[in-house]
C-alpha positions as CSV (number, residue, x, y, z in Angstrom):
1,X,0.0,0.0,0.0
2,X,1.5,3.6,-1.1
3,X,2.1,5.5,2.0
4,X,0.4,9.1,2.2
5,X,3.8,10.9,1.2
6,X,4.3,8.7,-2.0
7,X,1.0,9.5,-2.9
8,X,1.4,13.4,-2.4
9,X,4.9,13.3,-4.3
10,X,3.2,11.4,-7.3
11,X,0.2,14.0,-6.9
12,X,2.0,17.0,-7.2
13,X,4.3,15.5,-10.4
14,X,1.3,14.6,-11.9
15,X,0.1,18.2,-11.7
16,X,2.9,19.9,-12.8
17,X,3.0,17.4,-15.8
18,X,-0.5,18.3,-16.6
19,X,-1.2,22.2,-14.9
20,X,1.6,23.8,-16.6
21,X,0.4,23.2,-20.2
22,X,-3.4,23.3,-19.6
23,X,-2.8,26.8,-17.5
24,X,-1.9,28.4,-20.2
25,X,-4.1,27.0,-23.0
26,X,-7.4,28.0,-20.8
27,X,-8.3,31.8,-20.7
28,X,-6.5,33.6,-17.7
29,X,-7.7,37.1,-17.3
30,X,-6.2,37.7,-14.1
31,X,-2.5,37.4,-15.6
32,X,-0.6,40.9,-15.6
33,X,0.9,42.5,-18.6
34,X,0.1,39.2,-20.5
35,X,-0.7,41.3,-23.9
36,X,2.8,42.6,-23.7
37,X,4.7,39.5,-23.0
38,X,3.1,37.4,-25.4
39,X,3.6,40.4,-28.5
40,X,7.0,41.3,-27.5
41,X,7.9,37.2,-27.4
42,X,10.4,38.6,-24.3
43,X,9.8,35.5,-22.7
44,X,12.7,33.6,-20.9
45,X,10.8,30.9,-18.7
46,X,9.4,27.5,-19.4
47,X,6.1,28.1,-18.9
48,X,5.6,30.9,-21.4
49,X,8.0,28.7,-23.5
50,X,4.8,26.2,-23.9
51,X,2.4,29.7,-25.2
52,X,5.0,30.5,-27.7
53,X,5.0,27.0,-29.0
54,X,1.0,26.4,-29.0
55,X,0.6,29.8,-30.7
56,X,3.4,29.2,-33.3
57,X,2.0,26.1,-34.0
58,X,-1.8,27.5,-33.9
59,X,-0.5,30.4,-36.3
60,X,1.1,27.8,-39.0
61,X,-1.3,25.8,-39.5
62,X,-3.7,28.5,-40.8
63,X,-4.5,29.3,-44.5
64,X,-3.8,32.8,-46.1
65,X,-6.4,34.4,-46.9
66,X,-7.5,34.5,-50.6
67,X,-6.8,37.8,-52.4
68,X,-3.7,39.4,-50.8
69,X,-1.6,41.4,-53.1
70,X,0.8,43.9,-51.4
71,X,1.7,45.6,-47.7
72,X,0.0,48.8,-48.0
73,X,-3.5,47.6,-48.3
74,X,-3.2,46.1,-44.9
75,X,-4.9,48.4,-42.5
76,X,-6.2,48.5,-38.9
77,X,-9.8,49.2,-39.5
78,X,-11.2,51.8,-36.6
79,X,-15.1,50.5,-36.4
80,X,-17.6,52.9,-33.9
81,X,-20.0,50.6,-32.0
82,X,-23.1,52.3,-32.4
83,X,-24.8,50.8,-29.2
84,X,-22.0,51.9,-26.7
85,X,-20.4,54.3,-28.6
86,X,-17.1,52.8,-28.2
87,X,-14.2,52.9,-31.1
88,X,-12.8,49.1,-31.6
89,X,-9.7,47.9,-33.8
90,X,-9.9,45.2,-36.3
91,X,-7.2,43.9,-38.4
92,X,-8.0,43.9,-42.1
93,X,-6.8,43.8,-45.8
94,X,-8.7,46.1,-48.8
95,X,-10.1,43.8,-51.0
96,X,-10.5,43.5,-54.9
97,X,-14.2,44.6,-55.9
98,X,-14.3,40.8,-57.4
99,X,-14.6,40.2,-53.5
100,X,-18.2,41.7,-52.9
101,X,-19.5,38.1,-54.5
102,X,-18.8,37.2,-50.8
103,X,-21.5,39.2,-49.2
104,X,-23.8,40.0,-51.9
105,X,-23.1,43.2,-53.0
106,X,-22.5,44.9,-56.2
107,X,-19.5,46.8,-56.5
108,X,-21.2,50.3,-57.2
109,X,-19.7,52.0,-53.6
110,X,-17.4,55.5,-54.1
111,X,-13.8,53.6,-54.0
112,X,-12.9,56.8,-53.5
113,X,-14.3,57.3,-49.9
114,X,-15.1,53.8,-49.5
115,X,-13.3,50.0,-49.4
116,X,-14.3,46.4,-49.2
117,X,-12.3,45.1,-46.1
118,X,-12.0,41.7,-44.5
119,X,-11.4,41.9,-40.9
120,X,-8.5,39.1,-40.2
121,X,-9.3,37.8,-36.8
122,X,-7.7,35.2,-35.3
123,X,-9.4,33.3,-34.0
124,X,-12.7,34.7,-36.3
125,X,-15.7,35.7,-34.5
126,X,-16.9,37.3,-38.0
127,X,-18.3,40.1,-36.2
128,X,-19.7,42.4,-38.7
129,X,-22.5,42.2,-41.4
130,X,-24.2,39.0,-39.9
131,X,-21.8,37.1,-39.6
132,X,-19.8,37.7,-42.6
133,X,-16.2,38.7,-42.5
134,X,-15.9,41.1,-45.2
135,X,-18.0,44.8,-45.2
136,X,-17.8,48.3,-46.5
137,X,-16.0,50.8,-44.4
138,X,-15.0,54.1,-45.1
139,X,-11.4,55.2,-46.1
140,X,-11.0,57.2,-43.5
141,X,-11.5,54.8,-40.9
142,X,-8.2,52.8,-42.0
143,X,-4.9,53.3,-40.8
144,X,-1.5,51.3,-42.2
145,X,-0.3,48.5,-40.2
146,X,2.1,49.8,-39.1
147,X,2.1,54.2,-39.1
148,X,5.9,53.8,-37.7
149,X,6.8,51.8,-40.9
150,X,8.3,48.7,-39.4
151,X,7.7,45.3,-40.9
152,X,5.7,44.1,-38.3
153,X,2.1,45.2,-37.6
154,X,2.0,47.8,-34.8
155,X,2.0,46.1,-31.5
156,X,0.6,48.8,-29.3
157,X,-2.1,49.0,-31.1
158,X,-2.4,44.9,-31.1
159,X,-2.4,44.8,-27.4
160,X,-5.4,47.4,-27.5
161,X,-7.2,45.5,-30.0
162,X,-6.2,42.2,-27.3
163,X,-7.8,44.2,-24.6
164,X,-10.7,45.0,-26.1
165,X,-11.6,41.6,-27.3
166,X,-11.4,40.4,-24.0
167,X,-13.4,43.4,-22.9
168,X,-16.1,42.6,-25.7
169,X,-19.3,40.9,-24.3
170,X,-20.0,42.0,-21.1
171,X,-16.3,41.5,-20.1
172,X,-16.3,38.0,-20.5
173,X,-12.5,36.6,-21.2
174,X,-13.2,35.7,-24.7
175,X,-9.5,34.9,-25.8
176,X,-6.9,32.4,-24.9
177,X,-3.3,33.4,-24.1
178,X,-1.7,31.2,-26.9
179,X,-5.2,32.5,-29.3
180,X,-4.2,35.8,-29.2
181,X,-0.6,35.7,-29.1
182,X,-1.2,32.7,-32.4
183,X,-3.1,36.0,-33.9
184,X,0.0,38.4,-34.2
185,X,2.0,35.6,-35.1
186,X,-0.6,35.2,-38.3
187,X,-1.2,38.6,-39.3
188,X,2.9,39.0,-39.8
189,X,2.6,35.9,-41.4
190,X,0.3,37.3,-43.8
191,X,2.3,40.6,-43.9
192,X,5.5,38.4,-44.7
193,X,3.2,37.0,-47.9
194,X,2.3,40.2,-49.1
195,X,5.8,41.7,-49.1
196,X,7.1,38.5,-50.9
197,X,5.1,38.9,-53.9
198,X,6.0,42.9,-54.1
199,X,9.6,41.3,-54.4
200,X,9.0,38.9,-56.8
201,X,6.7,41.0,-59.1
């Protein structure tokens, strides 16, 4: 018969087999600075070793999205929420007017005060235009990537648009630490696409 202290050893290995991956797969909204670890990747223990991994691997085994074509038409799309009057950040691309097959429009819009955008969430909640990913949005609701011109989308404003997903829904935690550090890991992905077909055009 196991004694009580064998059992407590094998108890807490078991745990720490089993806690320290599923910790940080689960949604942990009590976790300071989290936003600004996972973006920077300035991460030097274990632990946040195992995000990095989940998110990298989350990150490569998406698709690109059909359609992109070159840097500057990826934008962060600033959308007013009509109900609480609060101003939210989405990731998008500008789309070809081909594109508006997708949602059933014609392309007749002003393209000079107005774009077909597809918001590039990770993971999508396709939160516009019931439940479609693409919509109309003014031009002057778009801003580059990146205003600082770096070759990495802006991750300030990332960790605001983190924040406010979380936020979103009554303040229910709606993202998981490896999910939304997998999400800026895609979106540079997709960045890294569009500047490799500007250099071999």
């Amino acid at each position: 018969m196991r004694d009580k202290s064998s059992f407590k050893t094998h108890k807490k290995t078991t745990k720490l087999r089993t806690g320290m991956f599923s910790s940080y797969v689960t949604d942990n909204a009590k976790r300071k600075s989290l936003a600004c670890k996972e973006i920077s990747h300035d991460l030097s223990d274990d632990e946040d070793d195992i995000v990095i991994a989940l998110a990298t691997k989350k990150a490569e085994s998406l698709s690109l999205p059909i359609g992109i074509r070159k840097p500057s038409e990826l934008k962060w799309y600033l959308h007013l929420d009509e109900e609480n009057g609060i101003k939210r950040y989405f990731p998008c691309r500008l789309c070809d007017a081909s594109e508006a097959i997708y949602v059933n429009l014609e392309p007749l819009w002003d393209h000079e005060e107005v774009s077909l955008i597809q918001v590039l969430e990770y993971p999508s909640t396709k939160p516009f235009n019931g439940g479609k990913d693409r919509i109309l949005a003014d031009l002057s609701s778009l801003q580059p990537f990146n205003k600082n011109a770096d070759n990495v989308w802006d991750k300030k404003i990332y960790k605001q648009y983190i924040r406010q997903r979380r936020k979103h829904k009554n303040g229910l935690v709606t993202l998981s630490e490896s999910d939304a550090m997998a999400g800026y890991i895609f979106l540079n992905k997709i960045l890294a696409a569009a500047q490799k077909l500007i250099e071999e055009s």
